[in-house]
N, C-alpha and C positions, 0 to 999 in steps of 0.2 A: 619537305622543306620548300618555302616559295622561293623565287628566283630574285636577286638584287632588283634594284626599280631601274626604268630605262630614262638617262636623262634627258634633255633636251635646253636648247637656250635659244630665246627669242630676243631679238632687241626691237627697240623703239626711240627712234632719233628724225630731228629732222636733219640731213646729211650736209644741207647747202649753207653756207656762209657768203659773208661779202665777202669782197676781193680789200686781202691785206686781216680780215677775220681769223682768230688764233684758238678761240674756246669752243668745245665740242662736248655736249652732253647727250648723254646714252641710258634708257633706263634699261636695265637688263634681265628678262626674266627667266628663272632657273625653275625647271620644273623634276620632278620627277613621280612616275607612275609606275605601280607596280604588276607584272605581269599575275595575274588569275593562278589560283589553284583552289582544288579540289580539300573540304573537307580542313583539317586541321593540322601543327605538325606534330610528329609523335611526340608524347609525353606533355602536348601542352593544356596547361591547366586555368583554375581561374577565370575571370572576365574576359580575358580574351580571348579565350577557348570559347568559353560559351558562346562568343558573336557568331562563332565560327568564317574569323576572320586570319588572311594566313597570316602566317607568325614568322619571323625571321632569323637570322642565327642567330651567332652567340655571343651575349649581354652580359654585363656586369651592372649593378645598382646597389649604392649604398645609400640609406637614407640617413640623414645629423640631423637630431633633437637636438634643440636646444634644452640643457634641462637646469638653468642657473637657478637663484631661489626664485626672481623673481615670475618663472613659470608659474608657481603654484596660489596666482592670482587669477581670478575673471575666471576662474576653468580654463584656462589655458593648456593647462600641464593633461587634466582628462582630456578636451579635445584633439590635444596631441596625441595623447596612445591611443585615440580611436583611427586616424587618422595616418598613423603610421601603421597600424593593423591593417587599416584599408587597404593601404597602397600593397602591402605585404602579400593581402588577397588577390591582388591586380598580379602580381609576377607571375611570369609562365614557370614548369616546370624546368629543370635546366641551367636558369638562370644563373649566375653566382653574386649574393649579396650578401651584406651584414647591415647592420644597423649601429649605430655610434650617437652618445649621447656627449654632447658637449655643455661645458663646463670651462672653469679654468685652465684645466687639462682635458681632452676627450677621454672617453673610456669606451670599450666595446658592450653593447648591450647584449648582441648576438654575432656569431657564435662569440666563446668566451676568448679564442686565440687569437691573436693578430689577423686574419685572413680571412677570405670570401671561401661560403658554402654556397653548393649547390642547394636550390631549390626543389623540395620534393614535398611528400605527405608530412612527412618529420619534421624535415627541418624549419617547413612552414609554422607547424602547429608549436614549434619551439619557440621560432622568434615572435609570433603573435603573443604567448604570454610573459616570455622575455619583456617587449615592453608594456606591457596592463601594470610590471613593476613597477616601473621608469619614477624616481623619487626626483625631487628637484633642492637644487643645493649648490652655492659657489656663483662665480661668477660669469664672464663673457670675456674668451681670447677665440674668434672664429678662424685667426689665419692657422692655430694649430690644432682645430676639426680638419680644417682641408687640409694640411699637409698628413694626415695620417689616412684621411682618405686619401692620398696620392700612393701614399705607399702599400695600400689595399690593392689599389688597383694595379698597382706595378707589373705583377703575373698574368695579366691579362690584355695587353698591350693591341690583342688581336681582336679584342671583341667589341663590340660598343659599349662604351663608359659615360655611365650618367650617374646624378649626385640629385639628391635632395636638400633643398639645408632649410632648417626653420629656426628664425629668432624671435625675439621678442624686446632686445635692447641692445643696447650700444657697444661696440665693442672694445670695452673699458680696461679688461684686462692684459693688453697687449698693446704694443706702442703703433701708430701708423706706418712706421718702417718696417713694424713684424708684419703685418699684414700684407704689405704691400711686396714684402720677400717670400712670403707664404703666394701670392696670387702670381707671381712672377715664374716660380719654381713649379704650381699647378698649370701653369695656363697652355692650354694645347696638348693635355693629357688627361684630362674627362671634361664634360659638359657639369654645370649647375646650374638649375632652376632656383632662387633663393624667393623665399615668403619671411615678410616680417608680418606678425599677429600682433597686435592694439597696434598702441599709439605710441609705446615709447624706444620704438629704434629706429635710426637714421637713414632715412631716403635715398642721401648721395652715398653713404656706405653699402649699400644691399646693390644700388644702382654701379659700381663697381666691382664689387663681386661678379655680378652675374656681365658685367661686359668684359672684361677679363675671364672670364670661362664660358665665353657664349651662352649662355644660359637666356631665361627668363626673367624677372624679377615683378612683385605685386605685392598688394598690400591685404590683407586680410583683416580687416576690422573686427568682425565678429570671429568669435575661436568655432564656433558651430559651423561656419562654412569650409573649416578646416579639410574635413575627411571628403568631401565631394573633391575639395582643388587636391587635394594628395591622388585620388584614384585617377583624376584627367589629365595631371603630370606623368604620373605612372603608365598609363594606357600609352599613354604620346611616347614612351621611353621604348617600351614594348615594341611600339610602330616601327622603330629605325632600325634601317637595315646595312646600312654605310657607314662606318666607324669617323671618318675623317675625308672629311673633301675640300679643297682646296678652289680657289678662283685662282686664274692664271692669267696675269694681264702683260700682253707686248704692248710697247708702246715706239713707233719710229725715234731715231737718233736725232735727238736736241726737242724733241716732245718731251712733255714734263705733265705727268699724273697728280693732277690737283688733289683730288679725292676720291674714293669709293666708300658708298652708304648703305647700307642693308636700309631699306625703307620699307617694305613687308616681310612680317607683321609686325617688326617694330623697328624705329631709329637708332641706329647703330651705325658709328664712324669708325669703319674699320682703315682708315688711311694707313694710320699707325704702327699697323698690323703686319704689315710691308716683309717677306724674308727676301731674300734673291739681290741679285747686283744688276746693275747697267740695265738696259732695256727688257728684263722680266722682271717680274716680281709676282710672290705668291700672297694670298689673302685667306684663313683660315675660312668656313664657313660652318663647321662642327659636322655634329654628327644629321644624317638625313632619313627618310620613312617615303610614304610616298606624302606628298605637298608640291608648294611652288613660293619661293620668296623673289621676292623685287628688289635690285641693288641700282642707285645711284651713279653713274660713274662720269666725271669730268675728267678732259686731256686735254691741255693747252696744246696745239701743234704749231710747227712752225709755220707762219704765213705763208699764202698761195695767191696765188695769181688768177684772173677769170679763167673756169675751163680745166685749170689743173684738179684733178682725181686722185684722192691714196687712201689707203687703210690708217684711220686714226689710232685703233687701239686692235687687237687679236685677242679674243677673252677666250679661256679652254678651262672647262672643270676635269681635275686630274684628284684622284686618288693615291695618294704616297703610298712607298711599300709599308710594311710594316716586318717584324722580327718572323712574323708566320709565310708571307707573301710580297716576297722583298722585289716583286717586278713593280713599277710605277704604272697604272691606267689613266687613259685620256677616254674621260666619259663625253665629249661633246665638246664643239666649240664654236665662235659665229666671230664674223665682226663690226668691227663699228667704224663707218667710212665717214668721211668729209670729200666735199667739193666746191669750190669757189667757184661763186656766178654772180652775174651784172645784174640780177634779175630781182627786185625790190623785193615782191612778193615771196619769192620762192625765200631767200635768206632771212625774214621780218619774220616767217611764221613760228610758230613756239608750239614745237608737239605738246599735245594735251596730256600728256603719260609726265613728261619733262616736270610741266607745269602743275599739275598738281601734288607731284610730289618735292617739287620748292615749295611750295607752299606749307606742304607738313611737317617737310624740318625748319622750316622758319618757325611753324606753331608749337614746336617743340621747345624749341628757345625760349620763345616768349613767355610760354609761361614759365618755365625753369626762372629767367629773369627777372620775370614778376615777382613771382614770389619770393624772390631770393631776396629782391629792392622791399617787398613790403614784413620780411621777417627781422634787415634793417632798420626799418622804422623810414624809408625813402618813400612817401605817397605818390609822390609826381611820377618816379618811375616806376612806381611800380602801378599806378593807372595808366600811364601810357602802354607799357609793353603787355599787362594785361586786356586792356582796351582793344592793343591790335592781335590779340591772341580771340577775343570773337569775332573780328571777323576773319582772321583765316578760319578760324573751325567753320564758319558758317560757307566760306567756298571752297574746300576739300570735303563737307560735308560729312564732318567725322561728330555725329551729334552727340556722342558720349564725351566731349571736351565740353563741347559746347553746353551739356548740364550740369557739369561739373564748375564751370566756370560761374554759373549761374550762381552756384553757391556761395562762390566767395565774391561776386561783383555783385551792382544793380546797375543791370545793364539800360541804359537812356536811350541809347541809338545803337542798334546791332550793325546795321550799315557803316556806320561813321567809327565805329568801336570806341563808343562816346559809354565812359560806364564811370562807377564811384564805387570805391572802395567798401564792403561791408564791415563793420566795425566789429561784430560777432560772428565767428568764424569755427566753425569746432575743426580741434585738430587732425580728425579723422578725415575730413573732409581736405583740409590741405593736402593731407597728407598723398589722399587717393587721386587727388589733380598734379600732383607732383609726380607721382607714378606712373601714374597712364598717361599724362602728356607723349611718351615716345611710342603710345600705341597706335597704329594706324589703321586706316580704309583703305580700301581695293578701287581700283577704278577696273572699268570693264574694259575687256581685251578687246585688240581691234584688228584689222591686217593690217601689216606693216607694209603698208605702196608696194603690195604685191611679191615681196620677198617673205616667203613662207618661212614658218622655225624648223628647222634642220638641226638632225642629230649630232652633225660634224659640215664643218665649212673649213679646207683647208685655202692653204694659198696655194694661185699656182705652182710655187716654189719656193724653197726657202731663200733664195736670194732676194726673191720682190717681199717678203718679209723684213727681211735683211735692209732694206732700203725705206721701206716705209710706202712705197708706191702701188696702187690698188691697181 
């Protein structure tokens, strides 16, 4: 069995403000790398075995078909069952899954009882033709697929809990207050990746889902691309080795926490996300593999004066106990300083890490907005906030917006973000500019003015914490 991954946290700020200057922004980067081993771990099977890549403990995975009537249009409903067989192939041995077909009501496809099986030779080869059955019929209530995934997962509190979910339309049969009581009751007790296939289910719904369970969310236009994105979900599920990790943010007395954004690899405002009281508060960040995400983070502090120095914020990723390992872990931590100076240059500059990812959540908006104004029937605004949604794309350099945009503009001046509406639009296309708008690019790492990323940075003491004073 390989070893948990080692984490680390880097920041990148510029520290100096004017004198009498209050707002401080920190990009934060959260990495984690896994220590090497040898060979595979016992019993593990599938594609991931095969990489002969190591493999991690102990996982829970249930995949939700959608299987309403309208699956059994485009091929939908076959590229589902191949696609859930894929992913099925992908499970290491070990594992504990089921599979759930939703409908008006969900039903278990495999096994047949309420509950997760272990994965082996059997009960693989069971659930694979379990669904080759998969018939399609009824309608669409998704908040009560997840809540019986919730209760799947309930016995497994210790493992890492991930969710598949796949639609194909709107979710008609259940009111917006079920779902939203369904996503409330799920949220911070498994991860969901959601895929909507065609064209006809809802952007801002799947885009809710999956930010209320950390998850993923995309659009899959063609049902053939289906079983490729199931097995690279699935791998990625495989990967995680940390069930639940938390961002931990101090912030000095009478400082006030604007915001915190997950900005790689996608936009995510987790402000909201907020547990704790008075000057802590926790920020969920789900489950982790080895990787590295970028988060956002803004703290108005109270004004200083030239020369004054303090710790703006104390970030710590901490692992909560859980029912198996009831002690709490502090995986790392760093912080984020401010200091007041008279010095034009030093307080004017704007880290480039900062700035370009302002620049991606503004491009996020924009077009969200655009399209929002141009499905309105609003042209003005929606060529303006479109207009300036090319050129952010064009200076983050995220050129997967910026072709997508192309579709639905004709752009006159990329510069100027001088563009005109297209009047033929295919809805696939909206659809996948709506979608990936919150996906982002990486900028390259840089050293931070000589302070290296360190596994843990405490304070001298918890009184100068206590105070706010660096």
């Amino acid at each position: 069995m390989s070893e948990p991954p080692e984490f680390s946290i880097r920041v990148d700020q510029n520290p100096y403000l004017p004198a009498g200057g209050r707002e401080m922004h920190a990009i934060i980067t959260v990495e984690a790398t896994g220590a090497a081993t040898e060979g595979t771990a016992e019993g593990a099977t599938g594609d991931a075995a095969a990489s002969g890549e190591a493999v991690p403990g102990e996982a829970a995975e249930i995949i939700i078909i959608d299987s309403s009537g309208s699956m059994s249009y485009s091929g939908k409903l076959w590229a589902a069952r191949r696609a859930a067989g894929g992913a099925l192939n992908v499970l290491r041995d070990g594992v504990h899954f089921a599979v759930i077909a939703g409908a008006n009501q969900p039903r278990m496809i495999y096994p047949r009882g309420k509950r997760l099986v272990r994965m082996d030779a059997t009960t693989r080869a069971e659930a694979v033709s379990a669904v080759s059955t998969l018939e399609a019929a009824g309608g669409t209530a998704i908040g009560s697929w997840l809540l019986l995934a919730d209760r799947l997962f309930a016995d497994h509190r210790d493992a890492v809990r991930h969710a598949i979910l796949l639609t194909d339309g709107k979710n008609q049969h259940e009111t917006a207050e079920e779902l939203d009581a369904a996503l409330d009751q799920c949220a911070g007790n498994f991860v969901c990746d959601a895929r909507g296939v065609g064209t006809d289910w809802n952007v801002a719904e799947l885009r809710k889902i999956s930010s209320a369970l950390l998850g993923s969310f995309l659009d899959v236009p063609d049902p053939q691309d289906l079983e490729a994105d199931f097995r690279e979900m699935t791998t990625a599920a495989m990967g995680k080795r940390v069930a639940d990790v938390v961002l931990r943010v101090w912030t000095p007395r009478h400082a006030r926490l604007r915001f915190l954004k997950q900005m790689v690899p996608s936009v995510e405002d987790l402000t909201g996300r907020r547990t704790g009281s008075g000057q802590i508060g926790d920020y969920p960040l789900g489950a982790w593999g080895n990787e590295d995400r970028e988060y956002h983070l803004c703290v108005e502090v109270p004004a200083g004066d030239v020369g004054r120095q303090m710790r703006a914020a104390w970030v710590k990723l901490v692992v909560p106990g859980t029912p198996g390992d009831p002690a709490e872990r502090e995986l790392a931590a760093q912080n984020v300083l401010a200091e007041w100076t008279d010095d034009e240059a030093k307080s004017t500059r704007i880290n480039a890490r900062v700035a370009h990812h302002t620049g991606q959540s503004e491009l996020a908006e924009a077009v969200q907005q655009g399209l929002e104004a141009r499905r309105e029937g609003d042209v003005e605004t929606a060529t303006a906030r479109l207009g300036r949604a090319v050129v952010l794309a064009g200076e983050v350099g995220n050129e997967q917006i910026a072709g997508l945009l192309d579709r639905v503009v004709e752009v006159i001046d990329r510069e100027s973000g001088t563009v005109r509406l297209k009047k033929e639009v295919s809805k696939a296309d909206e659809m996948s500019l709506d979608t990936r708008s919150v996906r982002t690019v990486r900028t390259a790492h840089r050293v931070d003015e000589g302070r290296p990323r360190t596994r843990a940075t405490r304070p001298a003491s918890e009184g100068s914490a206590a105070t706010g004073e660096g």
